[in-house]
N, C-alpha and C positions, 0 to 999 in steps of 0.2 A: 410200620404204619397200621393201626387199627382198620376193622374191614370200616365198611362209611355205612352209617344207615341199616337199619332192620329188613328192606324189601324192596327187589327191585322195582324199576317202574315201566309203566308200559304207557305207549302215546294217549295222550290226554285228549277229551273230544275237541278242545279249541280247534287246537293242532292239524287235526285229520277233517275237520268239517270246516276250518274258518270261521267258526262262530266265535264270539267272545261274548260273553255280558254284564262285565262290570270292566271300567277306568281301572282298575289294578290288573283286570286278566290281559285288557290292550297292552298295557305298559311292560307286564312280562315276557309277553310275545315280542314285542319290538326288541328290547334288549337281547331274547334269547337269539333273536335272528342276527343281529349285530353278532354276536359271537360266534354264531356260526359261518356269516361271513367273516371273520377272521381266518376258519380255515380253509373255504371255499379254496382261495388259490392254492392251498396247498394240498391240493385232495387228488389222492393214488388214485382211480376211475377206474374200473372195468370197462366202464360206458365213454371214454373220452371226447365224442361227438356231442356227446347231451349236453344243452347247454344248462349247469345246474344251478339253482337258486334255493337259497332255504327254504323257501317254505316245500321242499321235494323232499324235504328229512323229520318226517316227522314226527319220527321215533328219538331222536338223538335234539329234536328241539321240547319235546314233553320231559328229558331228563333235563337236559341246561334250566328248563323252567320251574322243577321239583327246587333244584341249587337258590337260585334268583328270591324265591317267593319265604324260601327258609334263609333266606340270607346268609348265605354259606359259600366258601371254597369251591368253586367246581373242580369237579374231581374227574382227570381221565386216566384210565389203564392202556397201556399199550404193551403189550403181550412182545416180545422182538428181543435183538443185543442178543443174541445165545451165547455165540463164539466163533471164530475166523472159521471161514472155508479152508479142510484140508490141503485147498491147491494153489501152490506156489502160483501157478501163474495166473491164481485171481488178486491172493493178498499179500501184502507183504510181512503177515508173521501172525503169531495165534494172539496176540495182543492189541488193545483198541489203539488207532493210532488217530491221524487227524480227521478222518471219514467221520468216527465215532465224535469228536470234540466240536466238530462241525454241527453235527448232526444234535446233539444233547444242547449245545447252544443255542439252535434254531428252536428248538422246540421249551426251553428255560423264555425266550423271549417273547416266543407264542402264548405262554401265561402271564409275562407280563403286558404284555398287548393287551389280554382281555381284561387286569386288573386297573387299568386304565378306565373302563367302562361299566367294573362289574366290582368296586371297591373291596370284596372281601375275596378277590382275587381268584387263580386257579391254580393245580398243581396236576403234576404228569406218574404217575407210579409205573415206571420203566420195569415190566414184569419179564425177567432175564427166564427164557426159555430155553436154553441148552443142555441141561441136564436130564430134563423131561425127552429128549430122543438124541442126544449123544452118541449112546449104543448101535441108531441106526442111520447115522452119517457118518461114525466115522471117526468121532472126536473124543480125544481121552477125556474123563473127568478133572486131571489135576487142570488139563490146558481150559478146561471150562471154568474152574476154580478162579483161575489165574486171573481170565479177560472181565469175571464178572466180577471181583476183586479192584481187579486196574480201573473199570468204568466205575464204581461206586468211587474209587480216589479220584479220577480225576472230576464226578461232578464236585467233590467236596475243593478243591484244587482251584478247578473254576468257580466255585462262588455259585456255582446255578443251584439257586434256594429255592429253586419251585421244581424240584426233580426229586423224588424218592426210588430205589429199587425193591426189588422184591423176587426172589425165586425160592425153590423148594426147600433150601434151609430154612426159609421164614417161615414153613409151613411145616414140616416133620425133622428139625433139628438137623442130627446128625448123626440120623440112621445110615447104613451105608445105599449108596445110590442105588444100584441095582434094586431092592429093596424098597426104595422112595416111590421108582418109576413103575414097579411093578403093583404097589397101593394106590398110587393116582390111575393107571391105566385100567384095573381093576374095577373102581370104583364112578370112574364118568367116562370112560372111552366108549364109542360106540362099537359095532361091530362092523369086519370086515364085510360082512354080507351085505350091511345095512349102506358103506361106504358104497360098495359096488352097485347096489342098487342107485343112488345119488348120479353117480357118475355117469350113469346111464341115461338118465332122467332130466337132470338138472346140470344148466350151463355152468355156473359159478363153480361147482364142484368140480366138474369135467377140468375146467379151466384151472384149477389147484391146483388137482392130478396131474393133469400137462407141467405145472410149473414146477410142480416138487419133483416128479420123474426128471427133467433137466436137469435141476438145480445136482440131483443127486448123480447122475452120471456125469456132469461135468466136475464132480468135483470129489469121483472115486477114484484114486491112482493107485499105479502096481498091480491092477485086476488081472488075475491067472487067465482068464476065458478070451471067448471070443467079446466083438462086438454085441450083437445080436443076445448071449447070453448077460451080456452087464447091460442090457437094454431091459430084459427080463427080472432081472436081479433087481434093479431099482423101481420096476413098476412095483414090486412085490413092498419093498420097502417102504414106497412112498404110501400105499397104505397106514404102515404103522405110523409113517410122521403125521399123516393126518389123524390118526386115532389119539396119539396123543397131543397133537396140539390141541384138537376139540376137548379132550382131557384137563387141558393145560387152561384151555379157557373157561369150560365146566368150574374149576376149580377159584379160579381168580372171580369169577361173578359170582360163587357162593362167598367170600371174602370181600368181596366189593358190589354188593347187588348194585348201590344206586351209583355207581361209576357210569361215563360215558365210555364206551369199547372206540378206539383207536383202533386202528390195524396196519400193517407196513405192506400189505398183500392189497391188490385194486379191487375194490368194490364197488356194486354199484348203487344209483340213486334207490335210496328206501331202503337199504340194508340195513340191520340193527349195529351192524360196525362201520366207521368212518374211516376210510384208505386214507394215510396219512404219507406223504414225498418226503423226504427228510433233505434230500439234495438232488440236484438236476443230473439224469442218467435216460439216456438215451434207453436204455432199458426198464421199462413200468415195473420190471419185479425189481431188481439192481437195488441192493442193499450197502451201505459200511462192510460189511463184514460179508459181502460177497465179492468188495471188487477194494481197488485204491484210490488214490483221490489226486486230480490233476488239478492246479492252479493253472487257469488260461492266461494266457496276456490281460485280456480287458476286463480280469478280476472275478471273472465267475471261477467256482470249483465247480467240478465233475466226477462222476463217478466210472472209472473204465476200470477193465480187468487188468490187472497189474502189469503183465508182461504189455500190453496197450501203453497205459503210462507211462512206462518205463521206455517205449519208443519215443514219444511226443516228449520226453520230460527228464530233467534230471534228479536223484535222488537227494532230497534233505530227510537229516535225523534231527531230532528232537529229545534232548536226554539221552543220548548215544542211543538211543533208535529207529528204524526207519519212521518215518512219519507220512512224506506224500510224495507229492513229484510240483516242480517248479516247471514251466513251458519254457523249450530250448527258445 
């Protein structure tokens, strides 16, 4: 998918001051806020207490109203899908299974929800991030190859025509990865110094930090050391996932300036990215591809960690492979 647009956009004065002054800028703004209340209920938070209403975004309603007024596609990026968690006892295999189909479905239906209201429709560019830090979780390249492979088939499988992907082959071919990750990280990574400084400073970061340092010890196995040293190990690390995520995202906004930024990580009100839930998980970070997926009795899915589902649930395959858990 071509990048969209010559130059990002930045909130528009209606926006930030409530002013409007012509019957087309009212009309834009209404519409743009309808859309945004489409994702309202499904918004990852940082903030979960606040109770949020569009007009609290509006950064992310000055771009829906760039789309509206040029009568175009809205267009989101969501940066996410890398590949399975190393640990068996979150997923059940390095392969998307029904988490992922769930998940790409809900969010195929969230475009056409807005196409309902917004005729020239929107679409999602599913920006597969795993090979941009691979190296330091943990996960081979082929197994990366594999799952961002298997989810481009199965949106085509499932028919979700408002879903494109996009990762580092669409951008430097097929240089060898090492190589890919060390030109991106080069090129828009921040610095450690600059990270630590953040972290210090500023909540949302601190709180990253916190979540990628878990993410990443829970999901290091076979570590030679002690506790306390893989506690060290992954503070160290989770650096670099944030150097190259910002990376990751540097990257995908020079290709997509006028996109709306999605995010799978909670953020909060007035962020220039929108926390986006994919599915119901008792855990606000809780990903697909961090945990398995339980079917309750009264029809909700769930996101638990595998070895969890696997108590609660019995195992179905799909294509002779694991797929989720059915409730005993």
């Amino acid at each position: 998918m071509p990048p969209v647009g010559a130059a990002p956009l930045t909130p528009a004065a209606s926006f930030v001051t409530g002013i409007t002054s012509t019957p087309e800028q009212r009309s834009t703004e209404r519409l743009a806020a309808r859309i945004l209340g489409l994702l309202l209920p499904h918004r990852r938070a940082a903030d979960p207490e606040f109770d949020a209403r569009p007009e609290h975004f509006p950064f992310q309603l000055a771009q829906l109203a760039g789309y509206i007024d040029a009568g175009e596609p809205v267009v989101f990026t969501l940066p996410g899908f890398p590949c399975k968690s190393p640990n068996p006892a979150k997923v059940l295999g390095h392969l998307p299974d029904e988490g992922e189909r769930l998940s790409l479905t809900f969010l195929d239906e969230l475009c056409a929800r807005i196409g309902r209201i917004h005729p020239p429709g929107a679409r999602i560019l599913i920006c597969s991030d795993g090979h941009i830090f691979g190296d330091l979780i943990n996960v081979a390249d082929p197994h990366i190859d594999a799952y961002s492979d298997e989810l481009t088939a199965m949106i085509d499988r499932e028919g979700l025509r408002h879903l494109d992907t996009f990762d580092l082959r669409a951008v430097l071919g097929e240089l060898p990865y090492d190589e890919k990750r060390a030109r991106v990280h080069e090129r828009y990574a921040p610095s450690v110094e600059e990270l630590r400084e953040q972290v210090l400073t500023e909540q949302e970061t601190l709180r990253l930090y916190r979540g990628i340092t878990r993410f990443l010890t829970e999901d290091t196995t076979g570590f030679p050391g002690t506790r306390s040293a893989l506690q060290r190990e992954c503070r160290r690390r989770a650096y670099g996932v944030i150097q190259r995520s910002r990376a990751w995202g540097e990257l995908i906004g020079e290709q997509h300036p006028r996109a709306v930024r999605l995010s799978i990580h909670p953020q909060p009100v007035g962020a220039a990215k929108f926390g986006i839930r994919l599915l119901a998980a008792a855990d606000a970070w809780m990903t697909p591809w961090h945990s398995a997926v339980l079917h309750r009795p009264d029809g909700r899915w769930e996101l638990l960690r595998n070895e969890e589902a696997a108590r609660l649930g019995r195992l179905v395959e799909r294509d002779g492979r694991p797929s989720h858990y059915e409730s005993r």
